[in-house]
Each structure stands twice: as structure tokens, then as C-alpha cells.
C-alpha positions in Angstrom: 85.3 98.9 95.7 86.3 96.1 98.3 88.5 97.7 100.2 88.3 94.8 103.2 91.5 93.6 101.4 94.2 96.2 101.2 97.0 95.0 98.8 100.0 95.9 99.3 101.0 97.0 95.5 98.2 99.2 96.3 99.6 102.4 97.3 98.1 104.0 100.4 96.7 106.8 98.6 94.4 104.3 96.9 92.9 103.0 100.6 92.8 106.4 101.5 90.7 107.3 98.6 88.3 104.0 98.7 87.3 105.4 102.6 
């Protein structure tokens, strides 16, 4: 998953999970 681009309706759990 690209996570280079964080939205930001994209809770931070999410980012967390994609590192």
C-alpha cells in the first residue's frame, strides 16, 4: 500500500498499520 501519501480521512491507525 502507498503510504508516501497519508490522507487525512485516513485515520491514523491506518498509517500506523501500512508501517
Amino acid at each position: 500500500m502507498s503510504g508516501t501519501n497519508p490522507k487525512p480521512t485516513i485515520p491514523a491507525s491506518t498509517a500506523s498499520s501500512a508501517l
